[in-house]
N, C-alpha and C positions, 0 to 999 in steps of 0.2 A: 504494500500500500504506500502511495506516495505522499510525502507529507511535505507542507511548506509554512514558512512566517511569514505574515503583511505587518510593517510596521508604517503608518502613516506618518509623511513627513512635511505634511501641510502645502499650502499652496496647490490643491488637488492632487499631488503627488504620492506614491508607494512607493518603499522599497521589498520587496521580494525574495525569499529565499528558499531555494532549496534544499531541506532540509538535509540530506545526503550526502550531498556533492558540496554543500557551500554556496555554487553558483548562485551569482544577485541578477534580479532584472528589477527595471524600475519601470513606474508606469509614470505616465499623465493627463491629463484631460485633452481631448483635440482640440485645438484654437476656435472651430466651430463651435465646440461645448463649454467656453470657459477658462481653457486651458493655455497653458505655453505650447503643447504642440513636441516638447523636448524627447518624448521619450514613447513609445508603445503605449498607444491608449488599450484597454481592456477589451473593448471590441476589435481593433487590430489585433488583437493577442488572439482572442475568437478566430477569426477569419486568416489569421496564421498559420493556427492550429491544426483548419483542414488539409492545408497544403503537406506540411511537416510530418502531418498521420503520413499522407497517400505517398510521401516520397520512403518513409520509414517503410510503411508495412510493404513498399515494391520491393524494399532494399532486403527484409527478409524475406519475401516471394521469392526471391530471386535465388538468395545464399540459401533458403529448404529444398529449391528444386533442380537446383545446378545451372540456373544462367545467372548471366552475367553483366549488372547493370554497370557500365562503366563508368556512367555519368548521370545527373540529373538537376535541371535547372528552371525555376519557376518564378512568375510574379503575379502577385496576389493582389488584387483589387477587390475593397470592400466597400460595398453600394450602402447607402444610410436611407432609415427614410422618417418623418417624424410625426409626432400623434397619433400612438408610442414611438419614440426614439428607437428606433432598432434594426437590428442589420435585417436587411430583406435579400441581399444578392450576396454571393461568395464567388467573383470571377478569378479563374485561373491560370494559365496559360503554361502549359508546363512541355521541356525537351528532356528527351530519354537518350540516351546512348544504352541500347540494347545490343547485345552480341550478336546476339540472337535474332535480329529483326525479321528474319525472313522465315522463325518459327512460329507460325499461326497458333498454334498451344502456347508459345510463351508469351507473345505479344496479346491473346484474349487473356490470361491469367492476370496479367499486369494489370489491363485494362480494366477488370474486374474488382480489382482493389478500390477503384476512383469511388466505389457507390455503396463498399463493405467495408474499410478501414473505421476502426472504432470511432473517429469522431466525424462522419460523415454519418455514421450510425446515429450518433450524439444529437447532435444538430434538429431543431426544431425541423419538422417539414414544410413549415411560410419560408426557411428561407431554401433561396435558389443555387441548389450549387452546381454555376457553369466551369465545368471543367474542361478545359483543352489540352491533347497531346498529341507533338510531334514529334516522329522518331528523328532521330539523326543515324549518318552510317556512320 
């Protein structure tokens, strides 16, 4: 089980820890919401999340089944909308360097992650998650 500490540093701001590793992340309000804008707003953190799953859970698809993800590269845009404040789209645009690309089993297995990685699971069903992948050789 994974555990963490928020400790509020005012001015909209967290600091964040993982409890395990130590690793800090900080958060802050987006400039749209009040915020400086400085650091990973929470809904960024959100809409990070799904990217980070689907690129992890490829990366063990890959190392269970014996291919061979060379590479993987994404950017993550997250749509806002408001009255309620909250995320309605998760665009993603994402490149694969597969070894494999001309194996039709390993390229649908990969593919297959985009809509069953646990926080794609997570994820309310209003919001949108448009994912895009293109192979590279």
């Amino acid at each position: 089980m994974a555990g963490f500490e928020t400790k509020y540093l005012g001015e909209l701001r967290t600091q964040n820890t993982h409890i395990q590793s130590g690793t800090i992340i900080h958060t802050d309000a987006p400039t749209d919401n009040q915020g400086r804008g400085e650091a990973f707003s929470p809904t960024d953190l959100c809409a990070l999340s799904l990217t980070v799953c689907i690129i992890t859970t490829m990366g063990i698809y890959c190392q269970n089944h014996g291919y061979h993800l060379d590479g993987a590269s994404a950017t993550t845009i997250k749509h806002m909308a408001n009255d309620p404040r909250r995320i309605v789209r998760i665009e993603v645009n994402m490149k694969l360097k597969l070894r494999e690309i001309d194996d039709m089993h390993a390229r649908e297995g990969v593919l297959r992650i985009i809509k069953t990685c646990p926080v794609a699971r997570s994820l309310h069903p209003d919001i949108n998650q448009d994912v895009h992948v293109e192979f590279e050789e």
